[in-house]
C-alpha positions as CSV (number, residue, x, y, z in Angstrom):
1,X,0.0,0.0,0.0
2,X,3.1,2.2,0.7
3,X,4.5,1.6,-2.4
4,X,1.2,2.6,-4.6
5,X,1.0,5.5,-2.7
6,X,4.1,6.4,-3.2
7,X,4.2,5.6,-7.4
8,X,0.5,7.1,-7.6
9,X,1.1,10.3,-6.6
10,X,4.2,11.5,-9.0
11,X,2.1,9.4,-12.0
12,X,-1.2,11.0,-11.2
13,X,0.0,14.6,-11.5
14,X,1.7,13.9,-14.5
15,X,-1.4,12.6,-16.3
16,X,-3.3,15.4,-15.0
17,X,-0.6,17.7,-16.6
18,X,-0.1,15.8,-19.9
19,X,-4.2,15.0,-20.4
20,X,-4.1,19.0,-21.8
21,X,-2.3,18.0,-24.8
22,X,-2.5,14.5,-25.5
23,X,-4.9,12.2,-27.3
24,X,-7.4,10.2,-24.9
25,X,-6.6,7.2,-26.3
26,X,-2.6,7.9,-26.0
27,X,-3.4,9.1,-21.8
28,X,-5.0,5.7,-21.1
29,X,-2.4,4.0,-22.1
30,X,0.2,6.2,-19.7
31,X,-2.4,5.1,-16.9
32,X,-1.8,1.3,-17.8
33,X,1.8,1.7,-17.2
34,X,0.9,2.8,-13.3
35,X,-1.3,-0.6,-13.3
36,X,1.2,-2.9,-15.0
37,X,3.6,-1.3,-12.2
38,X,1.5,-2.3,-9.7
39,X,0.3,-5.7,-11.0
40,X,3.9,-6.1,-11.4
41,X,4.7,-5.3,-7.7
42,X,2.3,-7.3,-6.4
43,X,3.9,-10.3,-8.1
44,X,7.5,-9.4,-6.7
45,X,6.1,-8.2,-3.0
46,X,3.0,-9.9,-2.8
47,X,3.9,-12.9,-4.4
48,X,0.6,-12.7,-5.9
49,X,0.4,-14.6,-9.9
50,X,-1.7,-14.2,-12.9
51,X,-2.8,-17.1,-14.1
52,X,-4.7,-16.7,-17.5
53,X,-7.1,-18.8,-20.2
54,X,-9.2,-17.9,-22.5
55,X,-8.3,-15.0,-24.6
56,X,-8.8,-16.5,-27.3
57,X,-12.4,-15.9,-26.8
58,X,-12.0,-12.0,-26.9
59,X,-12.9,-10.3,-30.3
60,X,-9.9,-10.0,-32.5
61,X,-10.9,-7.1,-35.0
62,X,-9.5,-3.5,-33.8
63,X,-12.4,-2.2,-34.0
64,X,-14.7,-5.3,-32.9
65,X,-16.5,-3.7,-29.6
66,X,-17.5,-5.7,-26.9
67,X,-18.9,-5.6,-22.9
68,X,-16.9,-7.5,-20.5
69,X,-18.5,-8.4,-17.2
70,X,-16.5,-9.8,-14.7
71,X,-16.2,-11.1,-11.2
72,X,-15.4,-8.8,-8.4
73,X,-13.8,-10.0,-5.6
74,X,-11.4,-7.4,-4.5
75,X,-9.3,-4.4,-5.9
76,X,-6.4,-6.4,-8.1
77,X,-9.1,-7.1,-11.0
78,X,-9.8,-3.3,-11.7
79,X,-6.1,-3.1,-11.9
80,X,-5.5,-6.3,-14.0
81,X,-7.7,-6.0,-16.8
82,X,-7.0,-3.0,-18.4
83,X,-3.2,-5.0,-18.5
84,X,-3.9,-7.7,-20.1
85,X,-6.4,-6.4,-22.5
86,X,-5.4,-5.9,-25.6
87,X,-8.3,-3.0,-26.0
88,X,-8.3,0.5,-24.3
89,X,-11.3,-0.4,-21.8
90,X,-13.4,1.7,-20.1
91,X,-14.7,1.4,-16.8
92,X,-18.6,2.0,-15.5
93,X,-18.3,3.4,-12.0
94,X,-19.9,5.1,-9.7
95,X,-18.7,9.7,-9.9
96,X,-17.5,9.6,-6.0
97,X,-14.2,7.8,-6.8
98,X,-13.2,11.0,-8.7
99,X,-13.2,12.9,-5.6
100,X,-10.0,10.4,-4.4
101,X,-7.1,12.5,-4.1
102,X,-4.9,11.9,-6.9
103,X,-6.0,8.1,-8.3
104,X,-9.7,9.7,-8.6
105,X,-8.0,12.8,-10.4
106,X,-6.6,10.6,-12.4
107,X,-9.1,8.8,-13.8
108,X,-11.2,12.1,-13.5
109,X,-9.0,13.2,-16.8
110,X,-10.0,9.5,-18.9
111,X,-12.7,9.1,-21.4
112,X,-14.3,6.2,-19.1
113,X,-18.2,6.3,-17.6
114,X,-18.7,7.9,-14.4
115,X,-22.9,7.9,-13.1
116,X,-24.7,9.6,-10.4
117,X,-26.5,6.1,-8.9
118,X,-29.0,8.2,-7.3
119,X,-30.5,9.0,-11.2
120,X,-30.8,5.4,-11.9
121,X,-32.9,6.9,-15.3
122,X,-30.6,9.0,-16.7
123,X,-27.1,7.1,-15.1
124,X,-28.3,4.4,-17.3
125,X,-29.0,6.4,-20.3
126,X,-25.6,7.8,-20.1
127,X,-24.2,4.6,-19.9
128,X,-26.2,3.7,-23.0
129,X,-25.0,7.0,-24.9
130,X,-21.1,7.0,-23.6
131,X,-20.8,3.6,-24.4
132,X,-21.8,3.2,-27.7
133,X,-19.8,5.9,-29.1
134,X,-16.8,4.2,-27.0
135,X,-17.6,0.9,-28.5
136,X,-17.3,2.6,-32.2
137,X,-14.1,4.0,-31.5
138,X,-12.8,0.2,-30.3
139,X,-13.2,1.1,-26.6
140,X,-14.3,-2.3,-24.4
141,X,-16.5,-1.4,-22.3
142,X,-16.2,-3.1,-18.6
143,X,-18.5,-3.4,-15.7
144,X,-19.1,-5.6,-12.4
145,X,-22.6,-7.0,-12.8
146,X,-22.9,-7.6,-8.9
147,X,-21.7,-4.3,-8.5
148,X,-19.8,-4.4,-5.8
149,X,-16.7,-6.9,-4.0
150,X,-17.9,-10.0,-3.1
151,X,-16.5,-12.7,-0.5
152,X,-14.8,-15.6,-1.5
153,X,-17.2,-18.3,-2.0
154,X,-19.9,-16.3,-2.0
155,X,-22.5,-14.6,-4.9
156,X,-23.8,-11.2,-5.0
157,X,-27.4,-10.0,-6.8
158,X,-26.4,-9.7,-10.5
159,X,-28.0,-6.6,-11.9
160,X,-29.2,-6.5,-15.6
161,X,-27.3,-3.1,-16.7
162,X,-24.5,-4.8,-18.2
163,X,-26.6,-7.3,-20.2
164,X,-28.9,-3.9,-21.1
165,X,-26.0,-2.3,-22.4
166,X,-24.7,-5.2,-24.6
167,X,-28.5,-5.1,-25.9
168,X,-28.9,-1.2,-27.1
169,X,-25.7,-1.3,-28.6
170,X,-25.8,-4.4,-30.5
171,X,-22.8,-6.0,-28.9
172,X,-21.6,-9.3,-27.5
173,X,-21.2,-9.7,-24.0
174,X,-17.9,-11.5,-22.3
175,X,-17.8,-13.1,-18.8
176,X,-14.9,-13.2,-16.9
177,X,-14.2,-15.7,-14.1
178,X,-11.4,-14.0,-11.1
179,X,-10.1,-15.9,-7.9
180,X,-8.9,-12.8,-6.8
181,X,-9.8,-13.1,-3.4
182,X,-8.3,-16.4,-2.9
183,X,-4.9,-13.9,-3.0
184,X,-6.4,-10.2,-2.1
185,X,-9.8,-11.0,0.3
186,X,-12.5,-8.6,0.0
187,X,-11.4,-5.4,1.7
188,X,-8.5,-6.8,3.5
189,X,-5.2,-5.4,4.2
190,X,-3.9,-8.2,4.7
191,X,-2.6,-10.2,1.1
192,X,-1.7,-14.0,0.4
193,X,0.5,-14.8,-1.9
194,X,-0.8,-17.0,-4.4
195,X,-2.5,-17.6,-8.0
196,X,-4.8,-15.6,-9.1
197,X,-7.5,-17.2,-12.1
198,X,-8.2,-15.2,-14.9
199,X,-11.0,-16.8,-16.9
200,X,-12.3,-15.4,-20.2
201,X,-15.5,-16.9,-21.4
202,X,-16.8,-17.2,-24.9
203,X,-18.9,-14.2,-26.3
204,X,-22.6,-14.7,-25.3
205,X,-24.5,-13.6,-28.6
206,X,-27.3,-10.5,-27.5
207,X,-29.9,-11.1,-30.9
208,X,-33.4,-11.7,-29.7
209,X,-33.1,-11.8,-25.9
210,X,-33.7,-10.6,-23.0
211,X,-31.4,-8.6,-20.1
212,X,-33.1,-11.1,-17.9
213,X,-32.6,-14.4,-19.9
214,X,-28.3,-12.9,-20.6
215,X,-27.7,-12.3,-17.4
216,X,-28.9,-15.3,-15.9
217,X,-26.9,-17.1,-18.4
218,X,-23.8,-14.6,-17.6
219,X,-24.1,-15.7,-13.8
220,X,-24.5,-19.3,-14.5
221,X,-21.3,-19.3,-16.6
222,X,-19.5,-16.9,-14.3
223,X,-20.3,-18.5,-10.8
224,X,-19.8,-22.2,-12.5
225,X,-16.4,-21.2,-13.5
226,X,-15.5,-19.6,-9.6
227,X,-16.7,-23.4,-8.6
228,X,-14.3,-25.3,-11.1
229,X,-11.3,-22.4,-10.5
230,X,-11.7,-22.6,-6.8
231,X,-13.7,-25.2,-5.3
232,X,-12.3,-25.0,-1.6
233,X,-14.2,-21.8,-1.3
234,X,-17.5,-23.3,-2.0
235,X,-16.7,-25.9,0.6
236,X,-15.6,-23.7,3.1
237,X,-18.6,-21.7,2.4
238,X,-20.8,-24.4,2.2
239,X,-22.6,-23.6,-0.9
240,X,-22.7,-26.3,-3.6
């Protein structure tokens, strides 16, 4: 934790700086070399590992958009992903975490999809409006259906917004298995060295369903995978 504060603070103010008169596409990718130097740290300090399958499932066109929904279990997937994807991603998150000094600045100056959840109408049309135009311009577009960091072992409510999304703009929806509480438990200071499982599902095709009926086959695939990647949490936890 000393160390990112330390590394974020020099790296923030120099993408703050920079975002005046560089492209937005060009200033995400300065903030992926902060991630990929903390990813990388964890590795060396932590002793915490990626351990990766499926991308052979993501899109391979430049321009192919997608919506990735994935697992959350703690903080080391919202620094993972935009490392080991091979698009410029852009994150659906709620507008407080701007107001974090320096990391919230940051992101603050990025073309990603901050909402007031308070104006669940309009948050979602702008979701809807920002994200389409990101998907044309090859921009993934990433969100955490249960919307929040769940416990090992356990499953949160997943919320239809990401399979919504996927549906108004005509896009395929990827699900993405993490373990990364197995490593990084939810909201602990504490960290375990370890492996962390990264598992990217095939595209789930959107033409002529539901939210509903997509996310309910999004959970199935996501919390079927967490079973199969980590199945002494489900023991421990007692869920089957």
């Amino acid at each position: 934790m000393l160390w990112m504060a330390i590394t974020v603070i020099p790296w923030a103010l120099f993408v703050v700086v920079i975002s005046y008169g560089v492209s937005s596409t060009r200033l995400y990718w300065v903030c992926v070399g902060w991630l990929r130097l903390a990813v990388n740290s964890g590795t060396r300090i932590l002793g915490i590992h990626n351990r990766i399958q499926g991308m052979e499932n993501l899109p391979q066109g430049s321009k192919d958009p997608a919506v990735l929904l994935v697992k959350h279990q703690s903080t080391w997937e919202t620094f993972v992903m935009p490392v080991i994807m091979p698009h410029p991603l852009a994150y659906v998150f709620k507008k407080e975490l701007l107001s974090v000094p320096f990391f919230g600045w940051a992101m603050g100056r990025l073309d990603m999809i901050h909402i007031d959840r308070k104006q669940r109408s309009r948050a979602f049309a702008k979701v809807v409006q920002q994200g389409r135009r990101l998907m044309d311009e090859g921009v993934w577009v990433i969100m955490f259906p249960e919307g929040t960091r769940i416990p090992r072992g356990e499953k949160g409510e997943y919320k239809t917004g990401g399979a919504r999304l996927a549906i108004a703009a005509g896009v395929p929806i990827i699900p993405i298995a993490v373990t990364s509480a197995r490593c990084w438990p939810t909201r602990a200071f504490i960290k375990t060295p370890g492996v962390v499982d990264i598992s990217i599902g095939k595209p789930i095709p959107i033409e002529n369903r539901s939210a509903e009926e997509l996310m309910l086959e999004v959970e199935a695939w996501i919390e079927a995978e967490m079973r199969r990647l980590d199945p002494e949490a489900y023991l421990e936890s007692g869920t089957s």
